[in-house]
N, C-alpha and C positions, 0 to 999 in steps of 0.2 A: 235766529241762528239755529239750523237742524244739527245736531248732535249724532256724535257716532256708536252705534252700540257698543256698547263698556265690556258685553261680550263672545265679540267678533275675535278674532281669532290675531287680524292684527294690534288689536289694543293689549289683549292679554297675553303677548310677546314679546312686546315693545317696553317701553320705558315705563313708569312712575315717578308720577310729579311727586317730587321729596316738599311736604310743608313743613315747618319747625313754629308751632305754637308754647307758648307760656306750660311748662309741667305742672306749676299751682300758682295760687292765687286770682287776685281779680279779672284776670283776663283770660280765662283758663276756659271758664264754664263756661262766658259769651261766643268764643271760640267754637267747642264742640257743639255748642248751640246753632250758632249760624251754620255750620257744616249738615246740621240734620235738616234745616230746613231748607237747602240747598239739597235737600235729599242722599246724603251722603252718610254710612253707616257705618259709624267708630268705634271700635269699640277696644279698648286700650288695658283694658283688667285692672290690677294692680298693682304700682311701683313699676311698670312696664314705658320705658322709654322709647320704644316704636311702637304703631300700629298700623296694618292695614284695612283702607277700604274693604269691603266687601260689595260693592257695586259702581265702585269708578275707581282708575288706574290712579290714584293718589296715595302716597304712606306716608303718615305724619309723625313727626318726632317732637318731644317734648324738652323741652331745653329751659336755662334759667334764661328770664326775659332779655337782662343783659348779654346775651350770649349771642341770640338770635341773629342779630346784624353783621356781624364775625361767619357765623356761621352762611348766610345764605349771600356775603360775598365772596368766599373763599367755594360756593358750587359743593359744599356738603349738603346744605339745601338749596336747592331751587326757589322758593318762594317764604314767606316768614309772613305771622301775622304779631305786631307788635304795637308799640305805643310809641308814637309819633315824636313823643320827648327822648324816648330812648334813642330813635333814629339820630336826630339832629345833636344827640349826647354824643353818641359814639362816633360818629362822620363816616362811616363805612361806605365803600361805592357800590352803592344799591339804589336802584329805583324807585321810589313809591307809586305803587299802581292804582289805588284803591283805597280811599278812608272807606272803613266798614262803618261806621254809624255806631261801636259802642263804646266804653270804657273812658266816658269824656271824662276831662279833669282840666285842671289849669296849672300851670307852674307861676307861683306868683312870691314877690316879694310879701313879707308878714315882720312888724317890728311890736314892741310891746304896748300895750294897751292905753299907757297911760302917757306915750310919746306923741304928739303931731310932727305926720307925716307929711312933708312938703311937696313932695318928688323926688325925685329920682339923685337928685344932689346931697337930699337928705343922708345919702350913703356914703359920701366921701370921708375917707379915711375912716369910713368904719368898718368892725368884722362884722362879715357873712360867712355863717353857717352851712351848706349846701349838697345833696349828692347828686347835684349836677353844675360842677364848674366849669365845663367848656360853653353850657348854653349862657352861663351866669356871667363867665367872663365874654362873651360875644357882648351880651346885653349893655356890660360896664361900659366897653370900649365903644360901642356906637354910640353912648350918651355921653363919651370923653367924662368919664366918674373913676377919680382912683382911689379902689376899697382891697381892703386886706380878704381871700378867699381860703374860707377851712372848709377841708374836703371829709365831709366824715359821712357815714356809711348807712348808719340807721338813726331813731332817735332825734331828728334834726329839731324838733319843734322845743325840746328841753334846753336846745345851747344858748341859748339867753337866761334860765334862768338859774343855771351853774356859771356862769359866766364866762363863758367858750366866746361869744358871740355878740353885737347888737344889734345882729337882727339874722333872720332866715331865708334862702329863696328854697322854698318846698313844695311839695305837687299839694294843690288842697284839691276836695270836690263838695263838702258841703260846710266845710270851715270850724266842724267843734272841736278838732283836735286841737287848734290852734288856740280855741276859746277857752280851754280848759287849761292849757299854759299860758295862761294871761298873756297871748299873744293876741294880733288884729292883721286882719289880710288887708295891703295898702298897695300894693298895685299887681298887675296880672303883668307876665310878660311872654308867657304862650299859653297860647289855647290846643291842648293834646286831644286827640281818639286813636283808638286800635285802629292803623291800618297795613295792609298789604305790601310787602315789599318785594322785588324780584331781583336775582341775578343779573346781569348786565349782559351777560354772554349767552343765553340758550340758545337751544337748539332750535330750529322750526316748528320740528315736533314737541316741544315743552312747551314752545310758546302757543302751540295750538291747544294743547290739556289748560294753561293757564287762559286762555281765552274763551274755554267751555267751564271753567271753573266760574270768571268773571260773568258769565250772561247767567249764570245759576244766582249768583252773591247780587248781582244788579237787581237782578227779578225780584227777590226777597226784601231788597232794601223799598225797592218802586212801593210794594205792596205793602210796606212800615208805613209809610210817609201818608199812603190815600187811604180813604174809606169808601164805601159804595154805599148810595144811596139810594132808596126810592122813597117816592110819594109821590102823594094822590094831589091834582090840580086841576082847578075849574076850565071847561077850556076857554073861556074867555077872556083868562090869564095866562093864559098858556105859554105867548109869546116873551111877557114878562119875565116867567118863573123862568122858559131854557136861556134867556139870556143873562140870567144870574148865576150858572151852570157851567164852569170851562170846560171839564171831562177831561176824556183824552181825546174825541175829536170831538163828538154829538152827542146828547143825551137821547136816548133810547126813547119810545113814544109807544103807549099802547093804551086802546080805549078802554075804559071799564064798563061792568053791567048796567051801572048808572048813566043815564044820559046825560050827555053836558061834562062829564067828566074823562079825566087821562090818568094814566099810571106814569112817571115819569122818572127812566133811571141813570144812575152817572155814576160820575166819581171825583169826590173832593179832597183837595193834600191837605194833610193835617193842619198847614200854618194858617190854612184861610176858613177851615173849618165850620168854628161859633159864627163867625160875623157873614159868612155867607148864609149859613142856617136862620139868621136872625133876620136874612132879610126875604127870605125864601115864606115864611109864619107870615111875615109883613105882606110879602107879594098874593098869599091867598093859600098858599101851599099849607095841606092836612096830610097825618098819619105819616109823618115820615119815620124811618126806619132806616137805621145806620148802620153795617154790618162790614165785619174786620176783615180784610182782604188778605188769602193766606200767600198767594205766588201775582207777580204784575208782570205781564208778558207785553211790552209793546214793541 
């Protein structure tokens, strides 16, 4: 996708893509994070609840995260990067366009330590604790489970052990909060990341800034997931080594000063990695070298 200069004369007249990002906490920094490496320059000072670009027609606004979905279907923002439990919390009529790949977490049931957990039945007529009762009550009702729901605010992992609750459905992501209030995580029932939401109504023109926004956020993610590869291969194994290779179409071939030898270069996604590398050592392959891909244009 060729892009249009940010400063042409019709862009810098025209509209601004409105974002609404997280103002603090955990999803704050991965946010302005991914916008730099998208090549996008924010720079927001402080306690300042707008900022603009300085080299693409977007202004982003900082909002509390529950807000965000309000916000960007009601067309004060255009586009919202939030958390996917918050989405399916609120019900707002937004689109998701885009998991961005960070701020993974789980929203999971968690009951006390020294209870067996049976399933999901194991909840009938008991209280849950929860600050998210719309996804909690979806979840009851499609397992036909009838539990008493308190909706409280912060805090949730303590209501069992003042006796609010007997049990919690809470976002975990590595589980010690729950361990330290002799609590235990007993069943998951969404799997959350930050992603992209958009207005329902745009413009052409909106939707075209969100679609040069998208091939900047695509590129960066491609380039998370691969590595780039070379090394050195006998050519006798040659045939071997590239068909251990998927790339993105071909693996690169170039001879070296040694006779009998190749240079041989690619690109591997993170999940196939080790076990391709391990068989790559196997096939004959020397001196390889793995190097972090900063943008993946395909």
């Amino acid at each position: 996708m060729k892009e249009t200069n940010t400063n042409s004369p019709l862009v810098a007249g025209g509209d601004k893509l409105k974002l609404a990002i997280q103002k603090s906490g955990r999803l704050h920094d991965d946010s302005i994070r991914l916008l730099k490496e998208c090549g996008i320059d924010i720079s927001n000072g402080v306690n300042k609840l707008k900022a603009e670009a300085s080299n693409f027609p977007i202004e982003v606004y900082f909002l509390r995260d529950d807000d965000i979905p309000q916000y960007v279907e009601d067309a004060v923002a255009d586009i919202g990067f939030v958390g996917e439990n918050v989405v399916y919390e609120k019900k707002k009529k937004v689109t998701v366009t885009e998991k961005l790949g960070f701020g993974k977490c789980r929203l999971s049931i968690a009951v006390r330590k020294n209870e067996e957990y049976t399933g999901v039945q194991f909840l009938a007529g008991k209280k849950i604790a929860t600050s998210y009762p719309v996804i909690l009550k979806d979840y009851l009702k499609k397992n036909n489970v009838q539990a008493e729901i308190h909706e409280i605010s912060g805090s949730v992992e303590i209501a069992p052990g003042i006796g609010l609750a007997d049990a919690i459905c809470d976002l975990v992501s590595s589980g010690s909060t729950l361990f330290m209030n002799g609590l235990k995580e007993s069943e998951s029932i969404l799997q959350s990341q930050a992603v992209m939401i958009q207005n329902k109504n745009l413009s052409a023109e909106k939707q075209q800034l969100i679609n040069r926004l998208l091939f900047r956020i695509q590129s960066v993610k491609k380039a998370k997931n691969n590595k780039y590869i070379l090394l050195n291969a006998p050519n006798n194994k040659l045939a071997e080594i590239i068909g251990l290779l998927p790339g993105m179409k071909s693996p690169t071939v170039l001879p070296l000063a040694e006779e009998g030898w190749s240079s041989v270069h690619s690109v591997l996604n993170e999940n196939d990695f080790w076990e391709i590398i391990e068989q790559l050592k196997a096939a004959g392959a020397q001196g390889i070298l793995v190097v972090p891909i900063e943008k993946m244009i395909v």
